[in-house]
LUMLONU-421741 format. One line per 5 residues: number of its first residue (from 0); their letters; for each residue x, y, z of N, C-alpha, C. Coordinates in steps of 0.05 Angstrom, whole numbers. Each point is the difference from the previous one (the first is absolute). Last residue first. Layout:
N
NUM) a) X,Y,Z,X,Y,Z,X,Y,Z  ...
! end
This chain:
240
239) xxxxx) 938,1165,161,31,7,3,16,-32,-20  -78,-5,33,-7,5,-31,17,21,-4  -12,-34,87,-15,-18,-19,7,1,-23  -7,70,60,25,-14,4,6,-23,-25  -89,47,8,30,6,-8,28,-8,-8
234) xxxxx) -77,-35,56,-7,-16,-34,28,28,-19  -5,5,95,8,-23,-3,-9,-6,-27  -23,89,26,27,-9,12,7,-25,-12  -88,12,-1,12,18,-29,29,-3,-1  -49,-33,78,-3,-16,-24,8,10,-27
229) xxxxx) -2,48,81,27,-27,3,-8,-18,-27  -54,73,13,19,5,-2,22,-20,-1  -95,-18,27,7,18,-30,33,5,-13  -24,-27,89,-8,-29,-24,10,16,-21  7,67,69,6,-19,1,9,-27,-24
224) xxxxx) -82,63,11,30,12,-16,27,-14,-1  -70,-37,55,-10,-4,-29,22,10,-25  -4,11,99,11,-30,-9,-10,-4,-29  -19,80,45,26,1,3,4,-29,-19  -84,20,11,8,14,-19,27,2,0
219) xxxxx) -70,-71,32,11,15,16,22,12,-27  -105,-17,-8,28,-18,-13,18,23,17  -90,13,-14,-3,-11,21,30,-16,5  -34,58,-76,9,22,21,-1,-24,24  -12,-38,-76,17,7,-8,9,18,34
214) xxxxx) -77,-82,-8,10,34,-5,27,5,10  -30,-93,13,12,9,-24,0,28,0  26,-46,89,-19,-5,-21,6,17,-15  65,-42,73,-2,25,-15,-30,-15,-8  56,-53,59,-14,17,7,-7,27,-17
209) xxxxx) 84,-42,-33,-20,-19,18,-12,31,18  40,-26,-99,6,31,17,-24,-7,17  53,-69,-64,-32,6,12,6,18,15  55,-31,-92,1,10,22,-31,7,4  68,-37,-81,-26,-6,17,-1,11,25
204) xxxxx) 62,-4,-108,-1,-1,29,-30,3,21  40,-25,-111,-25,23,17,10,-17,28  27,-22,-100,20,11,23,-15,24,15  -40,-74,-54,24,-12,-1,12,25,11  -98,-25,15,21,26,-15,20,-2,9
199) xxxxx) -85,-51,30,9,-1,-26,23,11,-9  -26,8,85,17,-31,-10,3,5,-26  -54,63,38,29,14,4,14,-28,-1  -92,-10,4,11,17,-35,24,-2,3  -40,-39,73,4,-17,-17,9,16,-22
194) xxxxx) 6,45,78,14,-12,-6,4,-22,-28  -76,60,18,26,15,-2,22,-11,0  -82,-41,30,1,2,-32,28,20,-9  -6,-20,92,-7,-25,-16,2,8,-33  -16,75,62,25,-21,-2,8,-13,-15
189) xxxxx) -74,74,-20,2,-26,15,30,-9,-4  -58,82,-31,25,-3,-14,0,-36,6  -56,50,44,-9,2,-19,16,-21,-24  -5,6,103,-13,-15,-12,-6,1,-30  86,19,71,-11,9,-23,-23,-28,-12
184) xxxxx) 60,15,86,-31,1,1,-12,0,-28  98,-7,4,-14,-21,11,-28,-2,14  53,55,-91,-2,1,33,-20,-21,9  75,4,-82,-35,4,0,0,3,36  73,2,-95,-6,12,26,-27,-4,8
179) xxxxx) 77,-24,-79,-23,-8,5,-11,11,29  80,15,-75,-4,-5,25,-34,10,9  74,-26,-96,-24,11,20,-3,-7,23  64,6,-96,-1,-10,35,-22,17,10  2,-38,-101,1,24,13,2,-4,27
174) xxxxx) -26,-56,-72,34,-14,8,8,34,19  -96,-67,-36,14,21,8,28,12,7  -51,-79,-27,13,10,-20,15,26,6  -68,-45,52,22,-10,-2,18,-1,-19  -80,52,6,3,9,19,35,-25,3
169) xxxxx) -71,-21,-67,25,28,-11,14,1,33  -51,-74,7,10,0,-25,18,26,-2  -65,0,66,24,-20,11,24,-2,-19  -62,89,-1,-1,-30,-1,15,-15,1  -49,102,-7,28,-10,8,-10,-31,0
164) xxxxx) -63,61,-35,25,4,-16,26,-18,19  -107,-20,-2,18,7,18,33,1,-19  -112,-19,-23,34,2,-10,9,11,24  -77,-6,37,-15,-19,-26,30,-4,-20  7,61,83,-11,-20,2,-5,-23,-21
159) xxxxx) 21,90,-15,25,-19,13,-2,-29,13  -71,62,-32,17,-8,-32,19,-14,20  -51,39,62,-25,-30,-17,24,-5,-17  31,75,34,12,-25,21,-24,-17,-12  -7,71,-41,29,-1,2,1,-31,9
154) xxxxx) -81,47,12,-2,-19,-28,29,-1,-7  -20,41,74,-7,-19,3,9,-24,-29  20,95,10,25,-19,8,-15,-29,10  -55,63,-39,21,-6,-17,18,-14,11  -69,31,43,-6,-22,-15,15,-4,-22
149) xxxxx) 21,64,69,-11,-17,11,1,-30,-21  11,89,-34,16,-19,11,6,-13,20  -76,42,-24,5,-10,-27,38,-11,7  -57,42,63,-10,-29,0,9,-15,-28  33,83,42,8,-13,10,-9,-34,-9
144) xxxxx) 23,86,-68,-24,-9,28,7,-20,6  78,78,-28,-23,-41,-13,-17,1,21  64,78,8,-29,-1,-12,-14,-21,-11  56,-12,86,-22,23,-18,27,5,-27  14,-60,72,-1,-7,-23,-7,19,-21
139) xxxxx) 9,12,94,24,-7,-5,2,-5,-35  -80,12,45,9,34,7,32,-14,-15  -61,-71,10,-12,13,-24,15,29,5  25,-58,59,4,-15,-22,-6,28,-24  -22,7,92,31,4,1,10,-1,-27
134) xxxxx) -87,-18,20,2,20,-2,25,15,-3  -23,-93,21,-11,10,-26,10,26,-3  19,-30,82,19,-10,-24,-11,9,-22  -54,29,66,25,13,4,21,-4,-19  -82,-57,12,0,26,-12,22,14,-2
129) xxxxx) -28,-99,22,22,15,3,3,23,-17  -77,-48,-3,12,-16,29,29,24,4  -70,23,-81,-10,-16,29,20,7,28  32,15,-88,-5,18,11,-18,0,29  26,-72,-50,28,3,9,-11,28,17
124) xxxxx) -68,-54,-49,11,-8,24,26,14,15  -29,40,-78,-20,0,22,9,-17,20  48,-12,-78,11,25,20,-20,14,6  56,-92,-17,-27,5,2,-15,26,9  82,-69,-3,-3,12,-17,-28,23,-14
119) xxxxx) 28,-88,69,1,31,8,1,21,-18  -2,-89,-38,-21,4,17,1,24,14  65,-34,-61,-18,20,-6,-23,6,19  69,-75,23,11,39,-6,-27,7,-6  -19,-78,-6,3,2,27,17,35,10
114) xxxxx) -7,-50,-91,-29,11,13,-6,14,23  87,-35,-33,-8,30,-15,-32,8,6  36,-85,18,19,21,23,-17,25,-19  -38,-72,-36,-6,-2,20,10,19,22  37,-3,-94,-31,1,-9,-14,10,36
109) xxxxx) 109,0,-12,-24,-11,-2,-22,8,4  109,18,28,-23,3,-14,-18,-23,-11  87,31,71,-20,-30,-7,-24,12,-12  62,58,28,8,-14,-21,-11,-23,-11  6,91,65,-17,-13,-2,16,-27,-28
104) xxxxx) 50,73,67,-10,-6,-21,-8,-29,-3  59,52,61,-42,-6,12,-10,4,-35  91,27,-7,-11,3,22,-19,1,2  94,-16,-66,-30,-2,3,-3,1,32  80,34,-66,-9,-16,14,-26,5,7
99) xxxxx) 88,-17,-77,-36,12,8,7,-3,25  79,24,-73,-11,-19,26,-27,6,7  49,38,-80,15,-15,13,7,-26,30  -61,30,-99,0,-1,26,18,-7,16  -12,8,-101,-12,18,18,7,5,17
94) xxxxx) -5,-79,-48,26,13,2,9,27,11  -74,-58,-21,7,-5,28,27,19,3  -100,-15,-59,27,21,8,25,0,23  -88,-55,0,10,8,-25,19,23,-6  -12,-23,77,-5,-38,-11,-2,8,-30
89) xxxxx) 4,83,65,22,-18,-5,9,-25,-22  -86,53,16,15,8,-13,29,-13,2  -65,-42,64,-5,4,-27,19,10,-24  17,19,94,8,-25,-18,-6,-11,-23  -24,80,45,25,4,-7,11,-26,-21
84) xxxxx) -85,1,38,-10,27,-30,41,-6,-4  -27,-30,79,-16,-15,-20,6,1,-27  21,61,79,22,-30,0,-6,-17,-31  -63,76,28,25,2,-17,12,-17,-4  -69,-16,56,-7,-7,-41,25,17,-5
79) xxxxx) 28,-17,89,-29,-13,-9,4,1,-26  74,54,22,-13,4,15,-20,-26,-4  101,19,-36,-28,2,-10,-28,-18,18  107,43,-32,-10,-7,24,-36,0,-12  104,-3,-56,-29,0,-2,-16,-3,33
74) xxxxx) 110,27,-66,-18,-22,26,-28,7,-3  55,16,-96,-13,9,29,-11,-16,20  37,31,-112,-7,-21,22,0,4,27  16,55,-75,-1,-21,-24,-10,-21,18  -21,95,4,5,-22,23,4,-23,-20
69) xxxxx) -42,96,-15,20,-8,-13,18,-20,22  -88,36,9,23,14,24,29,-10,-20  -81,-20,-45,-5,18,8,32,14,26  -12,-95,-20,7,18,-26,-1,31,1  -30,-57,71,26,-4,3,10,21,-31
64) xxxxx) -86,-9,12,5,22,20,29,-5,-12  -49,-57,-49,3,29,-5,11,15,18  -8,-84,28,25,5,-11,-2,18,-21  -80,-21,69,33,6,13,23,8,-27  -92,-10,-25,10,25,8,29,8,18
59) xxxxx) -38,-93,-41,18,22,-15,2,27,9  -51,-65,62,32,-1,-17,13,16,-14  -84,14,13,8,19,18,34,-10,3  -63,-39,-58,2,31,-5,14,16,14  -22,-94,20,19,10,-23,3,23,-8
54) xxxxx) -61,-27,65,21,6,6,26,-5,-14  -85,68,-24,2,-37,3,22,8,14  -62,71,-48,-2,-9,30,14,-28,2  -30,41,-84,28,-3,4,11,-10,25  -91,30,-20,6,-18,-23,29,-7,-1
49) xxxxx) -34,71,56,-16,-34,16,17,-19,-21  39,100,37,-11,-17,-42,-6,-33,13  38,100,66,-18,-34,-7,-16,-5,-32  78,78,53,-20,-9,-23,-11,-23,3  45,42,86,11,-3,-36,-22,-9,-14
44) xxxxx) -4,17,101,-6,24,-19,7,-4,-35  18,-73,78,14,34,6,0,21,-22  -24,-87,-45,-2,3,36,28,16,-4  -26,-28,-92,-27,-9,26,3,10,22  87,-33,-51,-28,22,0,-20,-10,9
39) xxxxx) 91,-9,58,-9,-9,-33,-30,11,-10  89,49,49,-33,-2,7,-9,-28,-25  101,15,42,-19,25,-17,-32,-17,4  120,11,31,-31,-11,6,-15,16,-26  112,-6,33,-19,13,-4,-26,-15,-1
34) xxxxx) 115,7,29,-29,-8,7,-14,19,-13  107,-18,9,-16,21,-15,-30,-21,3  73,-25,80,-18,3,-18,-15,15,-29  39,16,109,29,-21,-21,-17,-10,-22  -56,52,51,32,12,12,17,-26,-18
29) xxxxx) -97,-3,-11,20,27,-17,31,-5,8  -69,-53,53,11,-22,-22,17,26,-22  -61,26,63,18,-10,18,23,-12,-18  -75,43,-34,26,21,7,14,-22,15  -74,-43,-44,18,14,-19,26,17,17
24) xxxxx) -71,-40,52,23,-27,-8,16,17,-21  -68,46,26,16,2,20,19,-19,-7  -56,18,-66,3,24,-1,24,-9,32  -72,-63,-44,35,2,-3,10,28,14  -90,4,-14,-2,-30,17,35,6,1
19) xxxxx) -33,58,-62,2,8,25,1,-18,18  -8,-30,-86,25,13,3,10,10,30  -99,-58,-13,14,19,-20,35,3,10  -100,-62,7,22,20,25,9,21,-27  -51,-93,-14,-20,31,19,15,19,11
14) xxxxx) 57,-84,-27,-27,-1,-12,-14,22,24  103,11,7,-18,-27,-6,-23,4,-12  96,45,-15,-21,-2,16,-17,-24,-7  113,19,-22,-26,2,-11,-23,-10,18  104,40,-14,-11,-13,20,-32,3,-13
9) xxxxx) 118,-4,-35,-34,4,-6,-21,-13,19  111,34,-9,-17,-15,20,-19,12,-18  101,-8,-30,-22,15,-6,-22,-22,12  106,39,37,-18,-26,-16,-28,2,-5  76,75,16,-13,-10,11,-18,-19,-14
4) xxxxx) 106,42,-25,-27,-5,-12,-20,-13,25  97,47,24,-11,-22,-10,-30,3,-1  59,85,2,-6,-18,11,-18,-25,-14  85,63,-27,-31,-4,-11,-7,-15,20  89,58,18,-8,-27,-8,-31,-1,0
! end
């Protein structure tokens, strides 16, 4: 007897990371899962094109990937600006997706939130105060220089700021089950604003993972695979 088909998981990184960020949530999540990841460009060595650098660009890179693995549709895990990048592509493509879920994603864009991101964006100040990171960055990213995507993902988050692809308007049109994840130190992503998006979306669930902040490696990794999983479980079932 053929064993049963494993459900198709897409896990996507955040802004300055790459594939290798996923790499532990990917095996834990293999054992009942076909999981895969990929780099959006610009980061972990892929190509940077400033003139394409958006986070529409990086929408559509989710559902080239999905085409690419031949996925008529697929759960979605998506880190900060992946989470971002997932829903986006959803709101136009929804059919894609069999379930998102989001983690310490930022959503309250604006002219004023997007200033306040770019401010660490700065890569004398960054090589200043926290060398080690810099250095971690530019060895992880090589061969983009570090300051040109630096100022690319600045001028990412100025464009999400001034248009913001998600919005009260499409975001309640959404009809994809999503589950909304933010941790209760998260100053980036914020509570508050994570709940007000996760109202908009006629079937998004809400959860504060208390005592967490936003890095990804500061998130207790058992309870994450966890979320992950029971939510693919239950939007399955769902659609039995």
């Amino acid at each position: 007897m053929q064993a049963p088909l494993k459900h198709p998981v897409l896990l996507l990184h955040g802004a300055l990371a790459s594939e290798k960020q996923l790499r532990p949530l990917a095996r834990e999540l293999a054992a009942h899962y076909t999981v895969r990841t990929f780099s959006f460009d610009g980061h972990g060595g892929q190509p940077l094109e400033t003139n394409v650098f958006s986070m529409r660009h990086f929408a559509g890179q989710v559902t080239q990937f999905l085409d690419a693995q031949d996925w008529e549709s697929a759960h979605v895990f998506g880190y900060s600006m992946g989470g971002y990048a997932a829903l986006a592509a959803a709101v136009a493509a929804p059919h894609r997706f069999r379930s998102i879920t989001t983690l310490g994603t930022k959503l309250d864009w604006s002219p004023a939130t997007a200033a306040l991101e770019t401010r660490f964006l700065d890569v004398e100040k960054m090589r200043e105060k926290i060398p080690q990171f810099a250095a971690q960055l530019e060895q992880q990213h090589a061969p983009t220089p570090l300051p040109a995507l630096l100022a690319a993902t600045a001028g990412l988050m100025r464009g999400l700021g001034d248009v913001p692809l998600l919005t009260p308007q499409n975001l309640s049109g959404l009809e994809v089950p999503v589950q909304v994840l933010v941790g209760e130190l998260d100053k980036t992503a914020g509570v508050d604003a994570s709940r007000h998006f996760a109202d908009f979306m006629p079937r998004a669930t809400f959860e504060i993972i208390f005592n967490t902040p936003h890095p990804l490696d500061k998130v207790n990794p058992d309870l994450l695979t966890s979320r992950i999983a029971r939510f693919v479980e239950q939007t399955e079932d769902q659609r039995r």
